[in-house]
Each structure stands twice: as structure tokens, then as C-alpha cells.
N, C-alpha and C positions, 0 to 999 in steps of 0.2 A: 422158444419159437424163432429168437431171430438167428439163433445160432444155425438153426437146422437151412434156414434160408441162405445165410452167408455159407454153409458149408456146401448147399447147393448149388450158387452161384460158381465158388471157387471151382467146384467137379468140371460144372459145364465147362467155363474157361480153359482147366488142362485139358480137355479135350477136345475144344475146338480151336485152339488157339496158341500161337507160339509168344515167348515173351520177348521182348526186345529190349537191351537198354541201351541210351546215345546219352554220350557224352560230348558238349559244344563248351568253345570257350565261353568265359566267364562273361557273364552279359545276355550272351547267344538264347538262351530264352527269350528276354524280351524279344528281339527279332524273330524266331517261332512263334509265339505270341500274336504280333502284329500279321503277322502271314494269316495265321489261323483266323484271326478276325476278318483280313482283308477277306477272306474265301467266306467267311458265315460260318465256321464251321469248328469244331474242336480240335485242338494243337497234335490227338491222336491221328485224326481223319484226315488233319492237313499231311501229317508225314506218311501216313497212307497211300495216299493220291500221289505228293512227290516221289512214293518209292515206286510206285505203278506206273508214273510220265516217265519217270528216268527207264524202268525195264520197258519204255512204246508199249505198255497195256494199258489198258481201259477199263479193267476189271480182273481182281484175284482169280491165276487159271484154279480149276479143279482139282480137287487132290489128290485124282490119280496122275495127270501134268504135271502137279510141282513134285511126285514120287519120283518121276523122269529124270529131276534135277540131283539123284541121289548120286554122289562120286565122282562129280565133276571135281577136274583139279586144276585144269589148263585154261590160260583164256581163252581160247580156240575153241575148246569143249563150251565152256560159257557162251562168248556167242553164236555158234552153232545154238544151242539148246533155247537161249532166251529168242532166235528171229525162229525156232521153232515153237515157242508156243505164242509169239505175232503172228506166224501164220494161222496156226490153229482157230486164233481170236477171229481172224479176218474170214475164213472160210467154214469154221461151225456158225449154221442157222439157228439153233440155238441158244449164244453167247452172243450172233448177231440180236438177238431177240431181246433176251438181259440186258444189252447194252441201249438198246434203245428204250427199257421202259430205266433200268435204273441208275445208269453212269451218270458221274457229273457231267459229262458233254455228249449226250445223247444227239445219235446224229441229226437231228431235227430241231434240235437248240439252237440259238443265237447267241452270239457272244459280242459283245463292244470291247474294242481294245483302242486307246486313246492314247493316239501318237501327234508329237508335236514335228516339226519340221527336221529335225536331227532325227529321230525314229526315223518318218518313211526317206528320207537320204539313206541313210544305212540300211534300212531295209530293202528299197529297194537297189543299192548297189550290192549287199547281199546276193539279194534273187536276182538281179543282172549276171553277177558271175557263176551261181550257180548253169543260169542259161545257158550261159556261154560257154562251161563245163560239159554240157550236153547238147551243145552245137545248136539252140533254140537263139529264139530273138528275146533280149530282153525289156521290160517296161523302160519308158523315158523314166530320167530322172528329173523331173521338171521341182523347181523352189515351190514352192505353198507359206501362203503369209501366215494361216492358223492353225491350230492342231485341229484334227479330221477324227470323227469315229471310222471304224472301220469293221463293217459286221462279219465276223466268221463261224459258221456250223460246226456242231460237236463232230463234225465225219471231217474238217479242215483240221479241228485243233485235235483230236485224235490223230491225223498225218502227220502234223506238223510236230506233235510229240513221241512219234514214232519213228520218224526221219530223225529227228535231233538224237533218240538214245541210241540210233545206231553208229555213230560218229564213231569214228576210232580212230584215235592218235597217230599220225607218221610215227614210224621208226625210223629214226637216224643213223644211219650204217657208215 
């Protein structure tokens, strides 16, 4: 009996699932580890979610989307195809709909994020130069004597990790 389970299990899995394996320096577990803990969640799910902030999604596209992603070879092609399926995420009402009953930051969530006085300095001269990059006014940078929560929405920390994986390196010529 349990074989016929375990051999059903294995089926499922090749067929809905790719395998992945990572290799981190010697240690590097523990710190995946502690991540996974700090989130609540399993060292599988934490590198899930990390590999979904870093490509700006919110959730595995569909698997006729990721067939999209068949023979890319150039980074050009890469990010062309990955801000194509953040678009896709942002403008299907459907995926809107998914995202909000099942992502980790569903846009209706609250998030605390607990910055001491070096945080919002650098954060906010961050977001200052960003402004200033787009010719907006930026926040004072005023001292604060305590560390501050700071409540942000799964629809802010969805931007905010979708603006951060589209960063791309200066080339140096």
C-alpha cells in the first residue's frame, strides 16, 4: 500500500513540478534556515517567494507564460519576456483575483517593517534621489530619536519588489 502511494505521489510531482537543486557556501543553510523561520514558512517556500520578489512576481505565471519563456538566450530577450509576464500579472483580472485571495502580500494586507534611524536616513535619502531622478520633490530627511514601524500594503511591497528586480547594471564602456 505505501508503495503504490509513494509511487503516486512521485507521478504527481514529475508532472507538475520541476526540480531544482542550490548549492550555497558551507554554512549558507543555516542562514536559509533562519529566513525560512523569520517568514513562518518552509526553506522550500521561502526560496519560492525569493525567486518570485527577484523575477517582480507575486505568483507562478501559468504554464502556458512560463512555455513563452522557451529559447531565450540573450539578456535582452530575458528582460523583455520577464517585464512581459509583470505586465501580464498587473493587467489579468484573474491573477489580479489569485493575488489577492492567495499571495503572501495580498493587496489588502498590512505589513510592519521596523526601521531604526539609519534605515529611514538611507531610506529616505534613497527615495529623495530617486525623486530627484524624476524631477519630483523629495521627503525631508528630518533625525528621529526611535526606531518607527512603518505599515506597508501587499499592493506597496508587490511595487516595491517589482521595481527592485527590474534594476539593471550600468555597463561600463
Amino acid at each position: 500500500m505505501a508503495k503504490s502511494i509513494t509511487e503516486r505521489v512521485d507521478k504527481y510531482r514529475k508532472a507538475n513540478f520541476d526540480h531544482v537543486s542550490l548549492l550555497v557556501e558551507k554554512g549558507g543553510r543555516r542562514l536559509l534556515h533562519a529566513m525560512a523561520i523569520r517568514e513562518g514558512v518552509s526553506m522550500t517556500e521561502m526560496l519560492r517567494r525569493a525567486i518570485l520578489a527577484r523575477a517582480g512576481l507575486r505568483m507562478m505565471p501559468y504554464p502556458d507564460k512560463l512555455e513563452e519563456l522557451t529559447g531565450i538566450e540573450t539578456q535582452e530577450e530575458a528582460r523583455v519576456a520577464i517585464r512581459k509576464l509583470q505586465h501580464h500579472e498587473e493587467s489579468s483580472e484573474i491573477i489580479q483575483h489569485l493575488i489577492n485571495k492567495m499571495s503572501p502580500e495580498r493587496n489588502g494586507a498590512g505589513f510592519t517593517v521596523r526601521m531604526d534611524h539609519a534605515d529611514i536616513f538611507e531610506f529616505r535619502d534613497a527615495v529623495a534621489r530617486i525623486n530627484a531622478a524624476i524631477e519630483a520633490e523629495g521627503p525631508p530627511a528630518t533625525p528621529m530619536d526611535d526606531a518607527v514601524n512603518v505599515r506597508l500594503t501587499g499592493r506597496e511591497v508587490g511595487i516595491l519588489r517589482r521595481f527592485l528586480s527590474n534594476i539593471i547594471p550600468d555597463r561600463e564602456e
